[in-house]
N, C-alpha and C positions, 0 to 999 in steps of 0.2 A: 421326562421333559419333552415338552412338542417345538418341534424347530421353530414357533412362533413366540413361543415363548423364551425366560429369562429363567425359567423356575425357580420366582421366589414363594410359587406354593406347594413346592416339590413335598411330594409323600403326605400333604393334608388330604383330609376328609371334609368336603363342603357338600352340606345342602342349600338348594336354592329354591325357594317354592314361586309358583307362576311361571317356570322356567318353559312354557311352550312358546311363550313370544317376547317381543318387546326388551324394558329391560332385564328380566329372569333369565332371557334365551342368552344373551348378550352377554352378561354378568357370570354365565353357566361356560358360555364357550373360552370364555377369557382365563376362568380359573381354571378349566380343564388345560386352554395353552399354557398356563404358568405350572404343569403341573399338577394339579389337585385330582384329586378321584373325586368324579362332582355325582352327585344323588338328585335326581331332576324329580321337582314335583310340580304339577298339574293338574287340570280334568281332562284337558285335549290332546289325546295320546295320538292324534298324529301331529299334530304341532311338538312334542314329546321326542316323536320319532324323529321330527325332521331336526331338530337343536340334536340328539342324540347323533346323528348321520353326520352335521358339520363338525361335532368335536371328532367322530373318529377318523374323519377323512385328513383330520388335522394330525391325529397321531396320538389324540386323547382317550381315555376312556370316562364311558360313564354309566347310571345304572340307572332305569325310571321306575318311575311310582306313579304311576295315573290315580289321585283319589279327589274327589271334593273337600277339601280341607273345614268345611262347613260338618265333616262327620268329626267326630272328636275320640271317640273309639278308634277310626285309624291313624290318629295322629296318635296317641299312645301307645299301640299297636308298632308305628313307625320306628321309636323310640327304642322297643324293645329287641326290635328286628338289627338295628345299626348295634346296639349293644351287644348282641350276641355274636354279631359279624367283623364289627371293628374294636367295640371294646372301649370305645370312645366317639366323639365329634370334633373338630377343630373348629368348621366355621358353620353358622348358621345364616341363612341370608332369607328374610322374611320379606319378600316381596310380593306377594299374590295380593289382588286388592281389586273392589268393583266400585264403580261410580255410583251407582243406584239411578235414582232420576233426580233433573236439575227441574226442584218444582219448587212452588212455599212451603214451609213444613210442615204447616197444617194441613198439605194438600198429599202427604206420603201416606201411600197405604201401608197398612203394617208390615205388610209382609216385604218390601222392600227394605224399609228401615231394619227389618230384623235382619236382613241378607247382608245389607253393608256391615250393621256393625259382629252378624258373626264372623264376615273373613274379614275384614279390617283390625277387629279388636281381639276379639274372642278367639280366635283363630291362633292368633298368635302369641296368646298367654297362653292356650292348651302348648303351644309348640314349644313354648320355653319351658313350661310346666314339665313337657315331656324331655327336653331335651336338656337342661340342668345339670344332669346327675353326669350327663355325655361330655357336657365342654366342659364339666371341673374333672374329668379326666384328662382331657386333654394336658399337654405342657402348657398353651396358651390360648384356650376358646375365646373363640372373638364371636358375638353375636350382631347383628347387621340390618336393620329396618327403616324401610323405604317412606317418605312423609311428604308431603305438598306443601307448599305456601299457603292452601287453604287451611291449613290447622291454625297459622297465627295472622291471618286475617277474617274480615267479615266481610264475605260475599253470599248475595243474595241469592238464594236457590240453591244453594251450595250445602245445604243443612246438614245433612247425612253423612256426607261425605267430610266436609271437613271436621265433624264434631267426631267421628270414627278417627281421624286423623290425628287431632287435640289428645283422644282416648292415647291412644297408640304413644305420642310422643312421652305421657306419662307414665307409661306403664313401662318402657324400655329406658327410662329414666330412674324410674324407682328401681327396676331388677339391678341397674348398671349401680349405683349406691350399693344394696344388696350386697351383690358377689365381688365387688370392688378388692378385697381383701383377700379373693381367693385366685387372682391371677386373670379371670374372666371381665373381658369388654366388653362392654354391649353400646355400639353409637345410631345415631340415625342418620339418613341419607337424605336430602332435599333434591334432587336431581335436576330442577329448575324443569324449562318446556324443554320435551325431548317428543319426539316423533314415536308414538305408539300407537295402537288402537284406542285407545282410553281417549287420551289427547283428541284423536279425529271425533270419536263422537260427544264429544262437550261442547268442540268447537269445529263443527261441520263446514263453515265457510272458510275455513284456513287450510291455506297450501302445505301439507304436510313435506313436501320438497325442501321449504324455507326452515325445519326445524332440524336441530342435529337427528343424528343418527343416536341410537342407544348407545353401539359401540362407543361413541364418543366420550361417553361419562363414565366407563368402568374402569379406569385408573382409580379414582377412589374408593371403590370397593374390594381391587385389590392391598392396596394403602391400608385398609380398616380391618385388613382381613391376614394382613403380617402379622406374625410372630412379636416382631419388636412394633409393633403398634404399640401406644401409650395410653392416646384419646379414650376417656372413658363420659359414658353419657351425655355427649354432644352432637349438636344436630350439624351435621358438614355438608355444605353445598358443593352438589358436583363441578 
């Protein structure tokens, strides 16, 4: 346990994917203070390095994986590797996610549409696909995925992005039914306007100063990410 913490994720195993910035980084550093051996996944392995630098200056340990999560082979791959190393997963936290472009839809080229929804959707059914067999190892896998207010509203331009979003909420809805029986959670996270890079570029004239910090909203993920958690397949606003 790191002096900053309380460790109530004492001796878990979390991954966090997008963990080089924002809230990945945020969410990664917290469950490292609380305790956890965090597995940092990303593309931007000095953003990697630098979330890796503030948990051990903290007193954490952690371990990275630099891969484009758009490969599906290393996310299987991934899978196999924790298996053979821990034998299990506790917590899964699927946060990695791209905006695409804020156009009409009719105006998306393909190859963005197909970018969103492989790390939006696709992405992260290969990562429970792979990582299944890990959290019903566990005593208590708790699964953990990040969603907007665009998925249950209708904003224009917004096509891509919140229909990846809508994707998403259904898919960690149906797993969380699914494995209900077998001791495994799986909720979604809303985390309202929080100050990221994502956030600045959607909305370029807004003072990023004026919105919280990431830190501000990982109470909840560690909440979702206990042991005696209950919440099963609900969306929880940070």
């Amino acid at each position: 346990m790191t002096s900053s913490g309380t460790g109530r994720l004492q001796g878990r195993i979390a991954l966090v994917t997008g963990a080089s910035r924002g809230i990945g980084a945020a969410v990664a550093k917290r469950y490292a203070a609380e305790g956890a051996q965090v597995i940092l996944v990303a593309r931007t392995v000095g953003g990697l390095e630098e979330t890796d630098d503030a948990i051990r200056a903290a007193g954490g340990t952690a371990i990275l994986v630099p891969f484009d999560l758009a490969d599906s082979v290393k996310i299987d791959e991934l899978g196999a590797r924790l298996y053979e190393r821990f034998g299990k997963l506790d917590i899964l936290v699927g946060n990695a996610a791209v905006l695409g472009a804020l156009t009409p839809l009719t105006h998306l080229d393909p190859p963005v549409w197909d970018r969103v929804m492989a790390i939006n959707v696709t992405a992260n059914w290969r990562l429970l696909r792979s990582m299944d067999p890990l959290l019903r190892r566990s005593d208590a896998g708790r699964a953990i995925f990040v969603t907007s207010g665009a998925a249950r509203g209708v904003f224009p331009f917004w096509g891509a992005y919140a229909t990846s979003k809508a994707a998403l909420e259904m898919l960690v809805r149906t797993y969380a039914a699914e494995v209900n029986e077998f001791g495994v959670r799986a909720n979604i996270v809303d985390p309202g306007v929080v100050r990221t890079e994502m956030r600045a570029s959607a909305f370029p004239g807004e003072d990023p100063k004026t919105l919280p910090a990431p830190e501000a909203i990982t109470e909840i993920f560690v909440a979702l990410a206990e042991p005696s958690c209950r919440r099963n397949g609900q969306i929880v606003h940070a």
